[in-house]
Structure formats: structure tokens, C-alpha cells
C-alpha positions as CSV (number, residue, x, y, z in Angstrom):
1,X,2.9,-1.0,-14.2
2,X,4.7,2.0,-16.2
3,X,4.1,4.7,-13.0
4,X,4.9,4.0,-9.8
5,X,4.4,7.1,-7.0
6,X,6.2,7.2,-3.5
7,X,5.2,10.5,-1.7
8,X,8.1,11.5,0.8
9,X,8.5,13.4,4.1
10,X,12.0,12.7,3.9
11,X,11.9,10.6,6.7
12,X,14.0,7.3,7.2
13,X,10.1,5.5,6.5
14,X,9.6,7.5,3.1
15,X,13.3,6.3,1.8
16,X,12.4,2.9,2.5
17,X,9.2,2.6,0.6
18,X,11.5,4.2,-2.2
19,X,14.3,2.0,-2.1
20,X,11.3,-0.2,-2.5
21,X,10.0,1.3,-5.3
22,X,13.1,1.6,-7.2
23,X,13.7,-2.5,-6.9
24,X,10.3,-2.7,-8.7
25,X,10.9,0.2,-11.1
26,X,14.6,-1.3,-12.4
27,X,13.1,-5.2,-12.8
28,X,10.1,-3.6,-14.8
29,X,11.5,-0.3,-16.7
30,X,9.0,1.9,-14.5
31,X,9.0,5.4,-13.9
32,X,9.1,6.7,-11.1
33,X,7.5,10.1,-9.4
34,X,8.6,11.2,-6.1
35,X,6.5,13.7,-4.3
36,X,6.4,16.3,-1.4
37,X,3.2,17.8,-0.2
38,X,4.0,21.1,1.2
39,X,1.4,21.8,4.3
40,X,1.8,25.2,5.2
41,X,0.5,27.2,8.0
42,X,-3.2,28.0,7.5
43,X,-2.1,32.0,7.8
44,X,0.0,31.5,5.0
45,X,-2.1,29.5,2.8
46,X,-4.8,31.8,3.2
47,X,-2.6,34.6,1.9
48,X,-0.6,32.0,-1.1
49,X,-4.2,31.5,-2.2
50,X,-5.2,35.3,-2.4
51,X,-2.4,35.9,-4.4
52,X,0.0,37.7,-2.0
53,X,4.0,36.5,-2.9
54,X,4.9,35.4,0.2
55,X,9.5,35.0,0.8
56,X,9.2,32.1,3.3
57,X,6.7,30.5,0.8
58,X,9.5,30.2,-2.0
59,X,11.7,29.1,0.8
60,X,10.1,26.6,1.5
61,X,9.5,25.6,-2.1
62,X,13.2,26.0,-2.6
63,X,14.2,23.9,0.2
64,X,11.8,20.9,-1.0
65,X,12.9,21.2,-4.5
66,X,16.7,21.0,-3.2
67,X,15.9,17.8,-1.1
68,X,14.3,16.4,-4.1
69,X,16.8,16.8,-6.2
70,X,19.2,15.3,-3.7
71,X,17.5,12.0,-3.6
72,X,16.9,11.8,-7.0
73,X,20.9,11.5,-7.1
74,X,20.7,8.5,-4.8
75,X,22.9,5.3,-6.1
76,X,20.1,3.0,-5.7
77,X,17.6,5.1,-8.2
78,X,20.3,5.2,-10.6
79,X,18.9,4.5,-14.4
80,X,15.6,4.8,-13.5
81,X,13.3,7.9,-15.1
82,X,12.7,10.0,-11.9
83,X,10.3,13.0,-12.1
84,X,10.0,15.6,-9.1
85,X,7.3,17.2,-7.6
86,X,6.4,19.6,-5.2
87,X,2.9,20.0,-4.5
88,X,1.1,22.5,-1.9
89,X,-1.7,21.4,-0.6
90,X,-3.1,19.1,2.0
91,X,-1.4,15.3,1.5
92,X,-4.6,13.2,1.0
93,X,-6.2,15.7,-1.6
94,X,-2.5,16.1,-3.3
95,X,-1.7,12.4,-3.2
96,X,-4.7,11.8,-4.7
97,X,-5.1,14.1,-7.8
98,X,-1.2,13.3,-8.8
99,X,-2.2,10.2,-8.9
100,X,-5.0,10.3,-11.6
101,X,-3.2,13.0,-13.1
102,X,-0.4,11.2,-13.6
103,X,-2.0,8.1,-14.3
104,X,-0.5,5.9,-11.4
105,X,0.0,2.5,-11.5
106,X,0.9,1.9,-8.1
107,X,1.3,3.9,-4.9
108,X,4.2,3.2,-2.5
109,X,4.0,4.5,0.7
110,X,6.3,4.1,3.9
111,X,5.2,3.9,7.6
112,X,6.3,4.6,11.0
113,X,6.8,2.9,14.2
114,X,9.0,-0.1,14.8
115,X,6.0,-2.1,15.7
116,X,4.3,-2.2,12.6
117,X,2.4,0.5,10.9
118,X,0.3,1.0,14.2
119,X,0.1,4.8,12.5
120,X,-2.4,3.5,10.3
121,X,-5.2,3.2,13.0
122,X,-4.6,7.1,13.9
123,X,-5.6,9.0,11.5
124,X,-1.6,8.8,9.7
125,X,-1.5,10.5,6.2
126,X,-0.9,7.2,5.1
127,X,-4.0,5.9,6.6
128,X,-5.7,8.0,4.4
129,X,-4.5,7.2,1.2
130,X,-4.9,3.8,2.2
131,X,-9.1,4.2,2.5
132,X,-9.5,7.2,-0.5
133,X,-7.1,6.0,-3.1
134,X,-9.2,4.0,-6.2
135,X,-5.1,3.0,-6.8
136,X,-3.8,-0.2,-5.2
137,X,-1.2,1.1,-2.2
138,X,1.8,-0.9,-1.1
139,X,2.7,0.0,2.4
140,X,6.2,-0.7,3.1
141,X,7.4,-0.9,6.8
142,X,11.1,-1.6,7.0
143,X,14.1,-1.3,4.9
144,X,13.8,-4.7,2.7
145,X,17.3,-4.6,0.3
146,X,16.1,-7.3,-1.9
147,X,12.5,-6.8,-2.6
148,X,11.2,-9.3,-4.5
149,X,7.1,-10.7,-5.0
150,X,6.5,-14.1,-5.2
151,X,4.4,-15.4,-3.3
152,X,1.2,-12.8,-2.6
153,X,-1.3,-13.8,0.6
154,X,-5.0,-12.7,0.2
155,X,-6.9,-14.0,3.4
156,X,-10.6,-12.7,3.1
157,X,-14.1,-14.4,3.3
158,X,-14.7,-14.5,-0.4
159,X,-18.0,-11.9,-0.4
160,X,-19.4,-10.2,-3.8
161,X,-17.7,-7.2,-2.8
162,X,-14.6,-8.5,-2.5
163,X,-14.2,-9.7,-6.2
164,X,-13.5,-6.1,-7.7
165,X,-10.5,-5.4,-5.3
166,X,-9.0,-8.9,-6.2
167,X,-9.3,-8.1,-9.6
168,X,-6.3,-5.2,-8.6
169,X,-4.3,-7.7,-7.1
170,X,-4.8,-10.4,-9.5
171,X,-2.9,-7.4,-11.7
172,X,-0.6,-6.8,-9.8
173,X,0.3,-10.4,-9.2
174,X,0.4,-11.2,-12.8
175,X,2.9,-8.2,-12.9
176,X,5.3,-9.9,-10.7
177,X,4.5,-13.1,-12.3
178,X,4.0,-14.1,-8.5
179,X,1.4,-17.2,-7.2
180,X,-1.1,-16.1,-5.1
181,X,-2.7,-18.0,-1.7
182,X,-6.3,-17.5,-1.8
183,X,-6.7,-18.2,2.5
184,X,-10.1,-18.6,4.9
185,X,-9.0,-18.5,8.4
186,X,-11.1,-20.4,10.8
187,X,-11.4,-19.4,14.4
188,X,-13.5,-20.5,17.0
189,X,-15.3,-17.1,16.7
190,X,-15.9,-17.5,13.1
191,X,-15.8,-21.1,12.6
192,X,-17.0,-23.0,9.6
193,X,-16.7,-26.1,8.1
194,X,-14.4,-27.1,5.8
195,X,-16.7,-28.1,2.7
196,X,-18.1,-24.7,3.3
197,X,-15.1,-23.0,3.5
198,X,-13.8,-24.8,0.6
199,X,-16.3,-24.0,-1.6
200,X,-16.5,-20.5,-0.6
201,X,-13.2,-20.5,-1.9
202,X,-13.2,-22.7,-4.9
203,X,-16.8,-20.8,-6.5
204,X,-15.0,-17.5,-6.2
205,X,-11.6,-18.9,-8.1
206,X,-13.9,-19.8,-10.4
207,X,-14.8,-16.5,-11.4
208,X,-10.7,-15.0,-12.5
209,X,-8.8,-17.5,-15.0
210,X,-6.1,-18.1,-12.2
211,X,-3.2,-20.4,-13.2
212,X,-0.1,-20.3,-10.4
213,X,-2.5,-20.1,-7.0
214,X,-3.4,-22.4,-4.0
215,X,-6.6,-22.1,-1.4
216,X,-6.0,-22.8,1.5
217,X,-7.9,-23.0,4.9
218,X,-5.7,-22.4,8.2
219,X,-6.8,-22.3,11.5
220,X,-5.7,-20.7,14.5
221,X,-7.1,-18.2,17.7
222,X,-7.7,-15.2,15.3
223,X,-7.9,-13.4,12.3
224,X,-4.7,-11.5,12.9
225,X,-3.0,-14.2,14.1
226,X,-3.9,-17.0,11.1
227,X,-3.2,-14.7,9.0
228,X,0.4,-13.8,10.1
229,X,1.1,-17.3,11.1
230,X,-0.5,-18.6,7.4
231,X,2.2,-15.7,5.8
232,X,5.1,-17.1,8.1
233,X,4.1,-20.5,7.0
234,X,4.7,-19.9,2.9
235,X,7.3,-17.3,3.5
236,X,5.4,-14.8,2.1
237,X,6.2,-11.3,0.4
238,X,3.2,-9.1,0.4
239,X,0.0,-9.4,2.2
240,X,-3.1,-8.4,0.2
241,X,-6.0,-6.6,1.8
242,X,-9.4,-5.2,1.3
243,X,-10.4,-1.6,2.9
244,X,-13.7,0.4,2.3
245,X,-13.5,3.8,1.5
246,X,-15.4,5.2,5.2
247,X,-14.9,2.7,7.6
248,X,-11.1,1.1,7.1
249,X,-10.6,-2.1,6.4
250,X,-12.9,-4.6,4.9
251,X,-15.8,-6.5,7.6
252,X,-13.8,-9.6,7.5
253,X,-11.6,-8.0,9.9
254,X,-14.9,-6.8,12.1
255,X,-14.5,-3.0,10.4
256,X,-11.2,-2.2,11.4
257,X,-8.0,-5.0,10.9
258,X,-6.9,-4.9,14.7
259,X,-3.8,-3.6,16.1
260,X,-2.5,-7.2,16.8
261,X,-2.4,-7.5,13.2
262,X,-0.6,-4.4,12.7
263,X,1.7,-4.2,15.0
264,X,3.2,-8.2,14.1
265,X,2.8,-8.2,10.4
266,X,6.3,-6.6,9.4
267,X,5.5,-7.8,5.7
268,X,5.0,-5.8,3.2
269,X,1.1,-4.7,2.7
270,X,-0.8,-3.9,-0.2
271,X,-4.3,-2.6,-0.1
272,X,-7.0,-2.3,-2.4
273,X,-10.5,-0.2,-2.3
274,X,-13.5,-1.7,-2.6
């Protein structure tokens, strides 16, 4: 993981996921490439784009290159390769070409609301980037001073379709040098018998030459809630997910992960396409 990207708004959100970033970046010798999409008004785009030299547009291009350059003097990014860039256009489409453009390893992202990142449900820029990006995203939603990945939750139901984006995490996890809980959660709504569950389990570890991982089964009233409960349990770090690219998150969590889950789980999140 040599390129790490944290787009910023310059909110309080975007310095945490780059506080975040720069933990991962100094353990690993990554670089790292902070971003600012530049949305303008649609009368002013229309002109940039015709070619007319517009004063407020450089303004504003000054003004973002200035705040840039400000935080890339911040103590905590100190001896880590920072590169700067200011990109106009709109955030999903920008986020996403820097990203293959620059060949990006990871995507961190910060996220609003006390709650949790109850933005993600409502159309957030993050939101976005979390269905469209092919690169994995960690969502970060608090200010976390040490930042360390050790122990990696991935609760899911073990489909086909689910082995590709736990190949990602299986990279990132061997990155970190982390162990990973492979979880089923068991509800009364989707109940299922332990041998079943247990073999769901054990045929798809099967697949991935795993070495420092446990399965697990845990039980509880819900999804959202086993799987909180099952982070709580291990002390957790990061919470791996599944999303599709149209409808959100992944079927195991009925299309959408709901906003109990979202609005408890103040771990760190990291979500991967399928």
C-alpha cells in the first residue's frame, strides 16, 4: 500500500480521516495525496469549460491551493511525501479518476455526524465513493490518535459474490499484518444452524490460504446489532464490508446496512465493491 488518498473539504471530518491516513502512511513509508474537488457554480463551469478566464475562478483555485499547502505543513504529516491537488470537477467523478490515475492503494475518507456516518444513507459525497470506487475505502468517523489494525471484523453470509471483495481485504489485512474474524450472525429472522453456518464458513476459508483468522458464529436480535456487539466483544479496529455498485450495501444487510448499524458503529469502516 505505496498511495494512500484522503480527499478533503477542510472540515474537522476530512482532518480526521487524514490524521488517519498519516498513522498508516509513517508505519508503512506511504505516500500520501490530499485532494480538493472544486464544485463550482454551474454558470461558472459552463463558462471555465468554454474557455472564458474567469477572476473568481483563480480565486478560488488560489484559495484551495493556500489551504492545501497549509495542511500539508501540519506536525502530524511531518516526513511523509505529501502531493497536492486541486481538482475541478464534480467529487465522485474527480475522486474517482485521481484514483486510477494515480494508482491508489487505498482511499480514506472522513464522515459527518456525531452519530455515526448516518450521511452515508443520503446521498453524502462519501456515499458515493463508497458504491463507485473499484478501490477499497476506509471511512473514518472520529478523531482516533493511535490508529492502529489488528484485529479486522468481516461479518457476511459467505455467497460467491462475496469472495472477490474479500480478496481486497484479505490485502489489506496482510498489510497490517492484522488477524481477521470471518463472522455469521444468527438472528431469529435469519436463523440457521450451526453445522450450516459452520460450514458456510469453513468451505469459503478454504478457498484464501489464511493463516492468523478465527470463524465465528454470534448470535443476537439483528444484523446490526451482532455485528457491533461481535466487534465490541474482540475489541475490534476496522469493520470490513461488502457494497454493490447500484444498490449500497451488499444483500446480507437486506440491500441497504440499516441506520441502527450506522449510527452505533463508531469503528472505523472499510468497504469493498463487489
Amino acid at each position: 500500500m505505496k498511495r494512500i488518498l484522503v480527499p478533503t473539504d477542510f472540515s474537522e471530518h476530512a482532518e480526521h480521516a487524514l490524521k488517519a491516513a498519516a498513522q498508516i502512511a509513517k508505519k508503512n513509508g506511504s505516500e500520501i495525496i490530499i485532494l480538493h474537488m472544486l464544485e463550482l457554480p454551474h454558470q461558472t463551469n459552463d463558462a471555465i469549460f468554454g474557455g472564458v478566464s474567469i477572476p473568481e475562478t483563480m480565486l478560488f483555485m488560489q484559495k484551495a491551493n493556500e489551504m492545501l499547502d497549509k495542511i500539508s505543513q501540519s506536525s502530524f504529516l511531518e516526513g511523509i511525501s505529501i502531493t497536492e491537488v486541486v481538482k475541478m470537477d464534480k467529487p465522485i467523478h474527480g475522486i474517482t479518476q485521481i484514483g486510477k490515475e494515480q494508482d491508489i492503494d487505498l482511499i480514506v475518507m472522513g464522515s459527518h455526524g456525531s452519530s455515526g456516518i448516518e450521511e452515508l444513507l443520503i446521498g453524502s459525497n462519501t456515499e458515493k465513493v463508497v458504491r463507485n470506487s473499484e478501490i477499497p475505502v476506509l471511512v473514518i468517523k472520529k478523531d482516533v490518535p493511535d490508529f492502529k489494525v489488528e484485529n479486522i471484523v468481516f461479518a457476511s453470509d459467505f455467497t460467491e459474490e462475496t469472495k472477490k471483495p474479500f480478496q481486497k481485504l484479505l490485502n489489506f489485512t496482510k498489510f497490517f499484518d492484522a488477524k481477521i474474524h470471518l463472522v455469521s450472525i444468527c438472528t431469529p429472522n435469519s436463523f440457521k444452524p450451526t453445522h450450516t453456518a459452520e460450514k458456510a464458513i469453513k468451505d469459503f476459508a478454504s478457498e484464501f490460504n489464511l493463516s492468523n483468522y478465527s470463524t465465528n458464529i454470534y448470535n443476537d436480535t439483528n444484523i446490526e446489532k451482532g455485528i457491533i456487539n461481535f466487534s465490541n466483544s474482540i475489541n475490534a479496529d476496522i469493520i470490513g464490508m461488502c457494497t454493490h455498485g447500484r444498490t449500497g450495501f451488499a444483500h446480507f444487510f437486506n440491500g441497504s446496512i440499516s441506520e441502527g448499524l450506522v449510527n452505533h458503529a463508531v469503528r472505523p469502516i472499510v468497504t469493498l465493491k463487489i
